[in-house]
KOLLODO-287473 format. One line per 8 residues: their letters; for each residue x, y negated, z of N, C-alpha, C. Coordinates in Angstrom, 1 decimal, always signed. Layout:
N
A> X,Y,Z,X,Y,Z,X,Y,Z; ...
end
This chain:
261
XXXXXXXX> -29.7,+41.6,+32.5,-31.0,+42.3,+32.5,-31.6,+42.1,+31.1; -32.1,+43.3,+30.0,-32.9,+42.9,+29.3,-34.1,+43.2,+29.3; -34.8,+42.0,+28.6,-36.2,+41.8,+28.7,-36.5,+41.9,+27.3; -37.8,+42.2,+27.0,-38.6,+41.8,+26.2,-39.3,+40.9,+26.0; -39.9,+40.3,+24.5,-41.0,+38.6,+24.9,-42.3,+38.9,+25.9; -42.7,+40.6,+25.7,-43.7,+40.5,+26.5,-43.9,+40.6,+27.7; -42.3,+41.1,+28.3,-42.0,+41.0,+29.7,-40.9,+40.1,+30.5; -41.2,+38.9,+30.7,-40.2,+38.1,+31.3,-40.2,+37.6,+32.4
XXXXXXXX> -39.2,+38.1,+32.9,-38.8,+37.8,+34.5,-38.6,+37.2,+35.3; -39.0,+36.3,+35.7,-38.0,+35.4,+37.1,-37.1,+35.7,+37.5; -35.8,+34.7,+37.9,-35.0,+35.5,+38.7,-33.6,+34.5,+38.8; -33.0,+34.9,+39.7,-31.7,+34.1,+40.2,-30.7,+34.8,+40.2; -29.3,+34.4,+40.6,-28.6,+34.2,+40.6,-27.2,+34.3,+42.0; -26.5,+35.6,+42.5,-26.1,+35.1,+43.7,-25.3,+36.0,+43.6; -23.7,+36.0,+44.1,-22.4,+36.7,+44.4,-22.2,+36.7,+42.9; -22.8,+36.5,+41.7,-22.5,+36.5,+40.6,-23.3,+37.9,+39.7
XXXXXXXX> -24.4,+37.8,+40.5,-25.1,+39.2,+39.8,-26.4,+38.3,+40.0; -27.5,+39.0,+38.7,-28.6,+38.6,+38.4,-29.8,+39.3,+39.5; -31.0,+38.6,+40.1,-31.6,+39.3,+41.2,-33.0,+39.1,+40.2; -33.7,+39.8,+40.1,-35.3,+39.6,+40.1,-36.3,+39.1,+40.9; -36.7,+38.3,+41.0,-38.0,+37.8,+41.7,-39.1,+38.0,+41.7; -39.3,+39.0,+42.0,-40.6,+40.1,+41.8,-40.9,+40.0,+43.2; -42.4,+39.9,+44.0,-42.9,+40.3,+44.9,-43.0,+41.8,+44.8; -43.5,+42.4,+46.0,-43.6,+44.2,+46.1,-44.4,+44.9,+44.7
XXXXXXXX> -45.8,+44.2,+44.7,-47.2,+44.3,+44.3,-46.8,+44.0,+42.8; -46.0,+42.9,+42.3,-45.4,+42.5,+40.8,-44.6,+44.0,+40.5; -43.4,+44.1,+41.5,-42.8,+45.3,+41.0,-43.1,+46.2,+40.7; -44.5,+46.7,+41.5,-45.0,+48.0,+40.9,-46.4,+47.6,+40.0; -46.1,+46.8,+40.0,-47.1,+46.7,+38.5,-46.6,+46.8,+37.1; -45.1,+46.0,+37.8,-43.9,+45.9,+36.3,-43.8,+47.4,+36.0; -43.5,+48.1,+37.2,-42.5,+49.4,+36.9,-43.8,+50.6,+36.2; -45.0,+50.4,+36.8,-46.1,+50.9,+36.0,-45.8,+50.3,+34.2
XXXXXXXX> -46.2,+49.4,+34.1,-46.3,+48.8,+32.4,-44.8,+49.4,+31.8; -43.5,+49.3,+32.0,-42.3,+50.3,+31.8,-43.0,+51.7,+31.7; -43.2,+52.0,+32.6,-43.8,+53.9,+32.0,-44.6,+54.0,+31.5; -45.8,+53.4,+31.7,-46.9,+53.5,+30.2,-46.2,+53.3,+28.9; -45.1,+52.7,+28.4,-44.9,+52.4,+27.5,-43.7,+52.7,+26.9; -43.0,+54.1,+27.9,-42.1,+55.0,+27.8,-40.5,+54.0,+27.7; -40.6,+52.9,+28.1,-39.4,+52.4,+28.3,-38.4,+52.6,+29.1; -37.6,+53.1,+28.4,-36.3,+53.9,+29.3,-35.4,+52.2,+30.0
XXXXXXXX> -35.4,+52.1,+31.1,-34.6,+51.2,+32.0,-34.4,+51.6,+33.1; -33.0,+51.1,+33.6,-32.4,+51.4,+35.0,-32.9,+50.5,+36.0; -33.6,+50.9,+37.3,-33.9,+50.0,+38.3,-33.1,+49.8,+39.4; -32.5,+49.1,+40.0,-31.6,+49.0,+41.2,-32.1,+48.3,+42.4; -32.1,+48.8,+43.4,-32.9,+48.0,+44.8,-31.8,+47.5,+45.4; -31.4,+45.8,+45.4,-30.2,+45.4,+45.7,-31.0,+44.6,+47.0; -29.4,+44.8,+47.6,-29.3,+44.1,+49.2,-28.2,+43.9,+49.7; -27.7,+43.5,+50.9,-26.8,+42.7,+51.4,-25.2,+44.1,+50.7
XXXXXXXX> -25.4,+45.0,+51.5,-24.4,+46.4,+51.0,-24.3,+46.4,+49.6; -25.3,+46.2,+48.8,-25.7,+46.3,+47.1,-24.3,+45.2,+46.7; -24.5,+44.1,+47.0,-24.0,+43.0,+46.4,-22.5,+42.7,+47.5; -22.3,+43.4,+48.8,-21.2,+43.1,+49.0,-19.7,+44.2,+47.7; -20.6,+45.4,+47.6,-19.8,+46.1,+46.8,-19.5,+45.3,+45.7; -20.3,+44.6,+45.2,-20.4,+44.3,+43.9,-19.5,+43.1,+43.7; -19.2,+42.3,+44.8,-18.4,+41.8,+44.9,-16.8,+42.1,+45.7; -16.9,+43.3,+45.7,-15.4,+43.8,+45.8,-15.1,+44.8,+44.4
XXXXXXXX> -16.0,+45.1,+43.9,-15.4,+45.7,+42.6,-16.2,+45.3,+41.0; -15.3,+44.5,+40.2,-15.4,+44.3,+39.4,-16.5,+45.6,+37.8; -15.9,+46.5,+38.7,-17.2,+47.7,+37.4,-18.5,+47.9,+37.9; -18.4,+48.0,+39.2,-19.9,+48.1,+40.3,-20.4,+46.4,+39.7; -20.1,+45.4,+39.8,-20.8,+43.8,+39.5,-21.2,+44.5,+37.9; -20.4,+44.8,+36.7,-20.7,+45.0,+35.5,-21.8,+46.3,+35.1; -21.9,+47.1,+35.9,-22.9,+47.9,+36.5,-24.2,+47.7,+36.6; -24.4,+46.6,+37.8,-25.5,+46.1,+38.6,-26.0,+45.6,+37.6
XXXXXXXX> -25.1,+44.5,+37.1,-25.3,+43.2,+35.9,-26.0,+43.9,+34.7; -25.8,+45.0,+34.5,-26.7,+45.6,+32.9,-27.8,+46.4,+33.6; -28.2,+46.4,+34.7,-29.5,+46.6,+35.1,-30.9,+46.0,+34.6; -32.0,+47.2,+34.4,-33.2,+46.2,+33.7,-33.5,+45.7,+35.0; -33.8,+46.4,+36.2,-34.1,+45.5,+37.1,-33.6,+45.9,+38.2; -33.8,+44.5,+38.8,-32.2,+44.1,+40.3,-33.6,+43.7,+41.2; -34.2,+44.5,+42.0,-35.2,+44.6,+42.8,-34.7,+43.8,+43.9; -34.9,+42.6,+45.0,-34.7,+42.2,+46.5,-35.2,+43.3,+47.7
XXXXXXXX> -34.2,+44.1,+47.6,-34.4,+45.1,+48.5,-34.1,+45.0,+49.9; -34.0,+43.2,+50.5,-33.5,+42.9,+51.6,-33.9,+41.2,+52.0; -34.3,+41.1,+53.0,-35.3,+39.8,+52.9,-34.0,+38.5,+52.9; -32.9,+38.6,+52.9,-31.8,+37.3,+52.8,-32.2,+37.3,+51.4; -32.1,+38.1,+50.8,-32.4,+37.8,+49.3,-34.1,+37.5,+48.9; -34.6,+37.6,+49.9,-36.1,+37.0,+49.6,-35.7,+35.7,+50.2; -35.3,+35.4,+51.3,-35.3,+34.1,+51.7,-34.7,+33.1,+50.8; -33.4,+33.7,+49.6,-32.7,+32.8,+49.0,-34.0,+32.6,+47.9
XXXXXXXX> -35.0,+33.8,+47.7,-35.6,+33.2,+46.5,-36.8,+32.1,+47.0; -36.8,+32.5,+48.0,-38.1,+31.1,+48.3,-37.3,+29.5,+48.1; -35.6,+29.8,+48.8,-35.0,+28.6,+48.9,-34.9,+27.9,+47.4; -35.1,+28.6,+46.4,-35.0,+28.5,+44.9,-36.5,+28.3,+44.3; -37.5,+28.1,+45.3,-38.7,+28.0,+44.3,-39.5,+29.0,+44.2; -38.7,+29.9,+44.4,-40.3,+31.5,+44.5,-40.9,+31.8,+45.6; -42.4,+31.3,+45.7,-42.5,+31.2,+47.0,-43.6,+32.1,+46.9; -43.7,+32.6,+45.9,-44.6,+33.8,+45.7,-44.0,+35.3,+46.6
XXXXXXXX> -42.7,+34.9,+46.7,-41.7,+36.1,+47.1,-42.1,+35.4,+48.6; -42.2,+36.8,+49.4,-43.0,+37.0,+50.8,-42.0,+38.0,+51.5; -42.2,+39.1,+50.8,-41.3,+40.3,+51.4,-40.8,+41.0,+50.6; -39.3,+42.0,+51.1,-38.6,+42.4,+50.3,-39.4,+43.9,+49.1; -38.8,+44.1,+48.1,-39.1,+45.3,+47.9,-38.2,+46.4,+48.2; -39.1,+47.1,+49.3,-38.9,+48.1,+50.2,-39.2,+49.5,+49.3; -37.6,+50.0,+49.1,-37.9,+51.3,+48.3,-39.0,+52.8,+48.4; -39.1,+52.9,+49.7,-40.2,+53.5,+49.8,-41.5,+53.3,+50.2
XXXXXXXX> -41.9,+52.1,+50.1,-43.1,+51.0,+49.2,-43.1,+51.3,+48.1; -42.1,+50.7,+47.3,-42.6,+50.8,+46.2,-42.4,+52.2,+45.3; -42.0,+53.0,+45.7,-42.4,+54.5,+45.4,-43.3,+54.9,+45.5; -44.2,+54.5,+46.7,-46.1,+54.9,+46.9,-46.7,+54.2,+46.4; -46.2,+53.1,+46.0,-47.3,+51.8,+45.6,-47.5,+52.6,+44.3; -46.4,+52.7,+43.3,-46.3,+53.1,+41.6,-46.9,+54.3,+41.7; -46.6,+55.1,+42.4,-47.2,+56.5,+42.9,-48.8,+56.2,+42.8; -49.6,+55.2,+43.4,-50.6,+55.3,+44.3,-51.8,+54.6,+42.7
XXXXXXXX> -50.8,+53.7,+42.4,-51.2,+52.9,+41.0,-51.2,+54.0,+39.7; -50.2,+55.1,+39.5,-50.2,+55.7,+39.0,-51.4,+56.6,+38.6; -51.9,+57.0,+39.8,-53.0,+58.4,+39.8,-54.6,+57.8,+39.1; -54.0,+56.1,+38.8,-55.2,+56.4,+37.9,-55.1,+56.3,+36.3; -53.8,+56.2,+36.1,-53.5,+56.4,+34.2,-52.3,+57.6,+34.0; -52.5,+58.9,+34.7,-52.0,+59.7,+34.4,-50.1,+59.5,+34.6; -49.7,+58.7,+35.7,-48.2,+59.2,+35.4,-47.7,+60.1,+35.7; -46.2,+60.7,+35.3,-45.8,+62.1,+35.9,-44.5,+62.0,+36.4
XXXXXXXX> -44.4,+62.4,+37.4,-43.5,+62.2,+38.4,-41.9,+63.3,+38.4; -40.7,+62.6,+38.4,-40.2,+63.0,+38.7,-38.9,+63.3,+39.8; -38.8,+64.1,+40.8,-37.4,+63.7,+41.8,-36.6,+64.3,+41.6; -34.9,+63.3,+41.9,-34.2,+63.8,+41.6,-33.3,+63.8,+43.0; -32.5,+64.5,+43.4,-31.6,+64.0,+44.7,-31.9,+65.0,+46.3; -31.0,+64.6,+46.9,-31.0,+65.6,+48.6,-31.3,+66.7,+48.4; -31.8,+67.6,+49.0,-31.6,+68.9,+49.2,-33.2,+69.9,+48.6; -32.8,+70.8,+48.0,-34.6,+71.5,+48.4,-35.1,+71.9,+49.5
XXXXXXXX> -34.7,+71.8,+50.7,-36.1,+71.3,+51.6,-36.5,+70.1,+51.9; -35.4,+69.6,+51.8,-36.5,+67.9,+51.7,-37.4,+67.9,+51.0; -37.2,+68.2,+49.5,-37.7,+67.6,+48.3,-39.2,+68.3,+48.3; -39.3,+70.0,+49.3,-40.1,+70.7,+49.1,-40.9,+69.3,+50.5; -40.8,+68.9,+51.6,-41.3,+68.4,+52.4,-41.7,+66.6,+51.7; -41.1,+66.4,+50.9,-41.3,+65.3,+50.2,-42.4,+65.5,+49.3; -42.4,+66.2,+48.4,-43.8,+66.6,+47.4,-44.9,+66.9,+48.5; -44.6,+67.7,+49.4,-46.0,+68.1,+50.0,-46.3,+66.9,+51.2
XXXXXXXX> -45.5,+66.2,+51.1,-45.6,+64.6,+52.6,-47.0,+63.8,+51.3; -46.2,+63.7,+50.0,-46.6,+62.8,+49.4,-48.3,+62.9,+48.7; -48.3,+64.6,+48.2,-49.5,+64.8,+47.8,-50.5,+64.9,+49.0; -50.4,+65.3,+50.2,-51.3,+65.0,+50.9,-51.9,+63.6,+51.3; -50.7,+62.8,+51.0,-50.9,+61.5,+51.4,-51.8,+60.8,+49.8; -51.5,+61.2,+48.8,-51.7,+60.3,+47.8,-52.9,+61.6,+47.3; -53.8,+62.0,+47.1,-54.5,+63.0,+46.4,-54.3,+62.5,+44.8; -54.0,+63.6,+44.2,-54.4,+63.5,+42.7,-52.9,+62.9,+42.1
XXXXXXXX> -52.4,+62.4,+42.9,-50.1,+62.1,+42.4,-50.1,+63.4,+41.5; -49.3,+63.3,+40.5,-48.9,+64.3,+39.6,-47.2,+64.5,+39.4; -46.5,+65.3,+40.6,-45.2,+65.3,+40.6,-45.1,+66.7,+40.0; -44.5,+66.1,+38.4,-44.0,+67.4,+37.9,-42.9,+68.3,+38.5; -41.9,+67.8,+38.4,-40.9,+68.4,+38.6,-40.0,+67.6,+39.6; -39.2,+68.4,+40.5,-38.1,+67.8,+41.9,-36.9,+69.1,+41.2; -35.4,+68.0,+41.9,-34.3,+68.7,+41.6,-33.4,+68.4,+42.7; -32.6,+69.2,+43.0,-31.3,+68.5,+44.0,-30.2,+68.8,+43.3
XXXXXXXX> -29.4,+68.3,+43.4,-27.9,+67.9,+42.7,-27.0,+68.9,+43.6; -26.1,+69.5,+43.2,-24.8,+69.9,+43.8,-23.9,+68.5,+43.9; -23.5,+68.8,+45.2,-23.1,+67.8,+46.2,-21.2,+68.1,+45.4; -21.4,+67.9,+44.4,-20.1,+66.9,+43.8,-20.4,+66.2,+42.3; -19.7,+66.2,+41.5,-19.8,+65.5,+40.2,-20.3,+66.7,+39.1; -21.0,+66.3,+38.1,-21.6,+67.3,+37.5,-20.8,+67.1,+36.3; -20.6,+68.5,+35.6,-20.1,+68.8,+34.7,-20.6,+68.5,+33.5; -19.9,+68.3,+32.4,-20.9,+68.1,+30.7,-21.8,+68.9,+30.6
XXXXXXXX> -21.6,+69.8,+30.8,-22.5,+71.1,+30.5,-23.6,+70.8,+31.3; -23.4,+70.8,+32.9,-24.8,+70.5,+33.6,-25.4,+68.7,+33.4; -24.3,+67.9,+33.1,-25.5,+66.9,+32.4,-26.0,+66.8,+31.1; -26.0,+67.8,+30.5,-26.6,+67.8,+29.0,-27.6,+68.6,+29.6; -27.7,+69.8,+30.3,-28.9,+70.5,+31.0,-29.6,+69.5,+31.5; -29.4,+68.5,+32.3,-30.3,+67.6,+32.6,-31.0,+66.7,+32.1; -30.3,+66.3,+31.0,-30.7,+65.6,+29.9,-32.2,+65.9,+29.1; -31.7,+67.2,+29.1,-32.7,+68.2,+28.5,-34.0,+68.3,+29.3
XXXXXXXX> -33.7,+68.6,+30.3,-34.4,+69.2,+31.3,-35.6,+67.6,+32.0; -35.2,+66.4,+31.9,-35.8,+64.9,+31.9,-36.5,+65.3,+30.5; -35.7,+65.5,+29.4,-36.7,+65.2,+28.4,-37.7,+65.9,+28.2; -37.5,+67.5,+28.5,-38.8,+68.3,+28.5,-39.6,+68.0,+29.4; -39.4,+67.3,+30.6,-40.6,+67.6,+31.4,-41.8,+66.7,+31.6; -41.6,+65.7,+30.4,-42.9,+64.9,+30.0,-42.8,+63.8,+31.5; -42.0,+63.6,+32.2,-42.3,+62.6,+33.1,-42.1,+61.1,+32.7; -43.0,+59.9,+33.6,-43.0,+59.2,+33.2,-42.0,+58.0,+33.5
XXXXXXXX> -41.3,+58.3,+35.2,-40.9,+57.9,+35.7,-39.8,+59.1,+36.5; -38.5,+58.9,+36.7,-37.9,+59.6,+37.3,-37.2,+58.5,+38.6; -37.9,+59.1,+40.3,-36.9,+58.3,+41.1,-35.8,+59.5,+42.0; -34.6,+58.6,+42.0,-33.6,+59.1,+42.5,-33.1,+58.9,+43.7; -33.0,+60.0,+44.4,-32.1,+59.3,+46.2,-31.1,+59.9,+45.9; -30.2,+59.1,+46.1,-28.7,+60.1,+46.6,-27.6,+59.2,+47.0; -28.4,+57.8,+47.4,-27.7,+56.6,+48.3,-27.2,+55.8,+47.5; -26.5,+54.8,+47.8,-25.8,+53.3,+47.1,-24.4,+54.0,+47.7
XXXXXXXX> -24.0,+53.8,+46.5,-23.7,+53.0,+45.4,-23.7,+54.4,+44.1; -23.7,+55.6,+44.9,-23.8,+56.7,+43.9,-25.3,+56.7,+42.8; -26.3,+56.5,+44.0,-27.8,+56.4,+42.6,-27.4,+55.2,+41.6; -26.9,+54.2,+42.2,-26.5,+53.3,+40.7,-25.9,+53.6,+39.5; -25.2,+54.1,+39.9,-23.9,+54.6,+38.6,-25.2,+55.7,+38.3; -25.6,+56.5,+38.3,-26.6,+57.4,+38.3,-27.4,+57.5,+37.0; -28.2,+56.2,+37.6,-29.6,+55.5,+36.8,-28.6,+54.7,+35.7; -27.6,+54.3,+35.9,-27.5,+53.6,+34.6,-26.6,+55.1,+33.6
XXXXXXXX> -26.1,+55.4,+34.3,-25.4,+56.6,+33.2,-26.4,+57.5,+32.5; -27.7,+57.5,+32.9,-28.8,+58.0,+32.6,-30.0,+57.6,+31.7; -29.7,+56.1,+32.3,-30.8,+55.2,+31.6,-31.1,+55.7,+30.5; -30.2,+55.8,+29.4,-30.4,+56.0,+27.8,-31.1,+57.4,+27.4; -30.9,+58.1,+28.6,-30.9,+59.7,+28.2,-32.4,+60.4,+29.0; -33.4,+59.7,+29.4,-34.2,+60.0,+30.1,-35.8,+59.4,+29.3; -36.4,+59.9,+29.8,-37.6,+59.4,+28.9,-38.7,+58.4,+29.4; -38.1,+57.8,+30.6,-38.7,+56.6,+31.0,-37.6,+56.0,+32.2
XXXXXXXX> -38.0,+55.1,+32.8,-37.2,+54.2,+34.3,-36.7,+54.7,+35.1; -35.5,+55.1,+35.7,-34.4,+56.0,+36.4,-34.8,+54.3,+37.5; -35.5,+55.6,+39.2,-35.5,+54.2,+40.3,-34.4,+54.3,+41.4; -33.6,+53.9,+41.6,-32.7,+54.5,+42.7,-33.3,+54.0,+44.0; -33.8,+54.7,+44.9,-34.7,+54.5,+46.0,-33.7,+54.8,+47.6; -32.8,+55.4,+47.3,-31.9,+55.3,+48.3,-32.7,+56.3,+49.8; -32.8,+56.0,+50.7,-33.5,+56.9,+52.0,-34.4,+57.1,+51.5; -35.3,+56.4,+50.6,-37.2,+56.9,+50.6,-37.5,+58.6,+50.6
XXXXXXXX> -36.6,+59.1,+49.8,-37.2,+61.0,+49.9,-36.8,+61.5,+51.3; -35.7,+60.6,+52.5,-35.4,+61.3,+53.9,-37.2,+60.7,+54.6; -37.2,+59.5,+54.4,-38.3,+58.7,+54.9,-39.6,+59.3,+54.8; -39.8,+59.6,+53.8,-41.5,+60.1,+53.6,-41.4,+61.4,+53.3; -40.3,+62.4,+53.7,-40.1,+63.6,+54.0,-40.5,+64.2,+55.4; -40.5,+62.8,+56.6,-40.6,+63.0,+57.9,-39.3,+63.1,+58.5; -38.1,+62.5,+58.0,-36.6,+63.5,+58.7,-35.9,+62.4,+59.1; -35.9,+60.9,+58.8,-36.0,+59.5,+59.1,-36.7,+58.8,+59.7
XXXXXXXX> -37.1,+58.0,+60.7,-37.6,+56.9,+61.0,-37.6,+55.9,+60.4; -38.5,+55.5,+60.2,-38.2,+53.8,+59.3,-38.5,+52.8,+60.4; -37.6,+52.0,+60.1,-38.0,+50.6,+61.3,-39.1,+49.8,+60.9; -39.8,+49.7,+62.3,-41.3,+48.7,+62.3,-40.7,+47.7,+61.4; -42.2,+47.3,+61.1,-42.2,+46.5,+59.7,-41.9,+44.7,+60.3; -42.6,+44.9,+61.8,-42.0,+43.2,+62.5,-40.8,+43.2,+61.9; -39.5,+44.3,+62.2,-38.1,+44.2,+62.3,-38.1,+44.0,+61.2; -38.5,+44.7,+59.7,-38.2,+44.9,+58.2,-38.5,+43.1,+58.3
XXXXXXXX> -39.1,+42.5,+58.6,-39.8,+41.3,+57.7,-39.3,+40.1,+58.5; -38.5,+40.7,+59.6,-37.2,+39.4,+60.1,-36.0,+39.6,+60.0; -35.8,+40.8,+58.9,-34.4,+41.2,+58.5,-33.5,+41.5,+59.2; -34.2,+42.6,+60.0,-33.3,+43.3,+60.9,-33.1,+45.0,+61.0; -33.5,+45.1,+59.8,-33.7,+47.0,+59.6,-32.2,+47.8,+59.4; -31.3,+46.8,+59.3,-30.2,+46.9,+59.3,-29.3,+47.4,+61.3; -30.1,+46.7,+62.0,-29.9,+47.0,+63.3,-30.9,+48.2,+64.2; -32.1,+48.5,+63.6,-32.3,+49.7,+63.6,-31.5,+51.1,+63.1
XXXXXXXX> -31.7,+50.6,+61.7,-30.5,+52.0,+61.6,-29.5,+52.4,+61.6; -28.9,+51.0,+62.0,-27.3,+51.1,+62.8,-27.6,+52.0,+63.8; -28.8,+51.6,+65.1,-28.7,+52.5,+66.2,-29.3,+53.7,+65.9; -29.7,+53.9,+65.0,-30.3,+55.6,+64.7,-29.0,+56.5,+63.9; -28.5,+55.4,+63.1,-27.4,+56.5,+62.8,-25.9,+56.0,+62.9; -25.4,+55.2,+63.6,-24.0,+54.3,+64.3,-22.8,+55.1,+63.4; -22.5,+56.4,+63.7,-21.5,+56.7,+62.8,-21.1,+56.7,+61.3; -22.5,+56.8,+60.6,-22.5,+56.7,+59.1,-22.4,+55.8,+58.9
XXXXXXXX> -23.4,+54.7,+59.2,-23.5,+53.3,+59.1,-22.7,+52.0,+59.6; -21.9,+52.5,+60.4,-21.3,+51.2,+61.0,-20.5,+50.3,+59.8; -19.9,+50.7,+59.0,-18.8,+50.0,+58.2,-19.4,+49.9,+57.3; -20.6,+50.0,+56.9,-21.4,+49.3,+55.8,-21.7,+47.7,+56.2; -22.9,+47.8,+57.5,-23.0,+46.9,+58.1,-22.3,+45.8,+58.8; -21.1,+46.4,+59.2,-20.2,+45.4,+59.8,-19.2,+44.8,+58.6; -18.8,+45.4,+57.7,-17.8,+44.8,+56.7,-19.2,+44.2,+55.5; -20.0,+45.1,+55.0,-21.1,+44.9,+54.4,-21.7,+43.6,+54.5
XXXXXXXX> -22.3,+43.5,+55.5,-23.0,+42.0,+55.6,-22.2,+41.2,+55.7; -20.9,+40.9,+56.4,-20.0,+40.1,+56.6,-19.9,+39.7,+55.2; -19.4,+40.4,+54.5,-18.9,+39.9,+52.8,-19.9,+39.5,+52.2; -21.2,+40.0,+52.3,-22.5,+39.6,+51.6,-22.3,+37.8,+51.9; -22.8,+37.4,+53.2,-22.7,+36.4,+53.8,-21.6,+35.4,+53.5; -20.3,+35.6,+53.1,-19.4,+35.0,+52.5,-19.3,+35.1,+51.2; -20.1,+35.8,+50.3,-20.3,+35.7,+49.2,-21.9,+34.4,+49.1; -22.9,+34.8,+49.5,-23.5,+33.8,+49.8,-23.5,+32.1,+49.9
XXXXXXXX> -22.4,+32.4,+51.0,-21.8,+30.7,+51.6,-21.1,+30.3,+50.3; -19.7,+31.1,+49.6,-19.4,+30.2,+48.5,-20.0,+29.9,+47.4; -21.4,+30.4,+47.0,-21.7,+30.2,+45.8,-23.3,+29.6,+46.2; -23.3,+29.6,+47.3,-24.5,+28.6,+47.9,-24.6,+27.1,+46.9; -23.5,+26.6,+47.2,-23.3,+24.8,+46.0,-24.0,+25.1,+44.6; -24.6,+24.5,+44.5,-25.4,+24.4,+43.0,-25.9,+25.8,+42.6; -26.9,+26.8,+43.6,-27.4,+27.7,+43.8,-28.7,+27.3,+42.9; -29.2,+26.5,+43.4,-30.6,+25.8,+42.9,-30.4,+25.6,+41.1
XXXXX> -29.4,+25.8,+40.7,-28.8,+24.8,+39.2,-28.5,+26.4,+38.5; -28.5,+27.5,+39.1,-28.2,+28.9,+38.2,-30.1,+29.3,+38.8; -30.6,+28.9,+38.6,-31.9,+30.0,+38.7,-32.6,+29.9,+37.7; -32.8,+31.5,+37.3,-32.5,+31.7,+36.3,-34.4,+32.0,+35.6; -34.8,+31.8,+34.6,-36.7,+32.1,+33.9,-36.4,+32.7,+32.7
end
């Protein structure tokens, strides 16, 4: 992760990738001071799925690892940071939290918003979910991607198309492990913080359910949306957490001795 002297992080250490220790309320206050100050950085919301990949593929860990920030998008990884001393960390950062939070912080120093990802009717039910909910949000511009790999030609159009449109922030859904590679192949080429937010545009589109927040904050949102969506999901969660969990257990020993200020 790089920092600056006037922004320095907390943060640990786990499966061999760097995590941030940011409470919800820190992160969007960090990710606000980033766009005021036109700092182009890649954000990543890591969790159990985040870090099992990362530990089966050596470019995905090298990936993750050059992230400006590695958000606790899943409360095992809040609970490892309390076990480490941050006991400031309470609950995870929940990507479509912290999309309203920065959103909601935003409308009072002018940010400008941009979406990238899923389809145009989402995105059309997502702008209008959001501005009625937030009065005064300033979402310039929304895009949806053709559902394969984009050509040089159409990422130099985008390129372009981020730089003209004066935004201050660009967040991206189009799921893990694809928004990663995403935001960082982007990072450099955009004119402020590429957020990869994963479901938040299905979520606050109305087209998702989100699991009650009891479930989120006993780390079980993972068994909600097993049963809401069983077919997509099953082999994330079942091979997913499994490997998280055994990544965990071996690098548990002298966990306390890599945390990292």
């Amino acid at each position: 992760m790089m920092q600056d002297e006037e922004t320095k992080i907390p943060g640990f250490e786990v499966c061999g990738t760097r995590i941030d220790a940011l409470p919800p309320k820190e992160a969007a206050k960090t990710l606000v001071k980033f766009c005021l100050k036109g700092r182009k950085a890649s954000v990543h919301l890591c969790n159990a799925y985040t870090l099992s990949l990362v530990m089966r593929n050596k470019g995905f860990r090298k990936l993750i690892g050059e992230g400006d920030l590695n958000l606790m998008d899943g409360m095992p990884l809040v609970w490892l940071a309390q076990k480490l001393g941050f006991s400031e960390c309470q609950r995870r950062v929940y990507g479509p939290d912290l999309m309203l939070d920065v959103m909601d912080l935003g409308r009072k120093v002018g940010l400008r918003h941009y979406l990238y990802g899923s389809t145009p009717e989402v995105l059309k039910r997502l702008k209008s979910g959001i501005e009625s909910r937030l009065e005064g949000v300033n979402i310039i511009a929304s895009e949806s991607p053709p559902f394969r790999a984009l050509t040089p030609a159409e990422e130099g159009g985008l390129e372009t198309r981020f730089r003209d449109s004066g935004a201050h922030v660009i967040w991206v859904g189009l799921g893990t492990p694809k928004q990663d590679h995403f935001v960082q192949r982007f990072r450099d080429r955009a004119p402020g913080p590429l957020v990869g937010v994963g479901a938040a545009f299905d979520f606050h589109a109305g087209l998702k359910k989100q699991a009650p927040a009891w479930l989120q904050d006993r780390g079980l949102e993972w068994a909600f949306r097993l049963g809401t969506e069983p077919k997509r999901l099953w082999r994330r969660y079942l091979f997913g957490n499994a490997a998280f969990i055994l990544g965990v257990m071996k690098g548990a020993r002298g966990l306390e001795d890599r945390a990292l200020s």
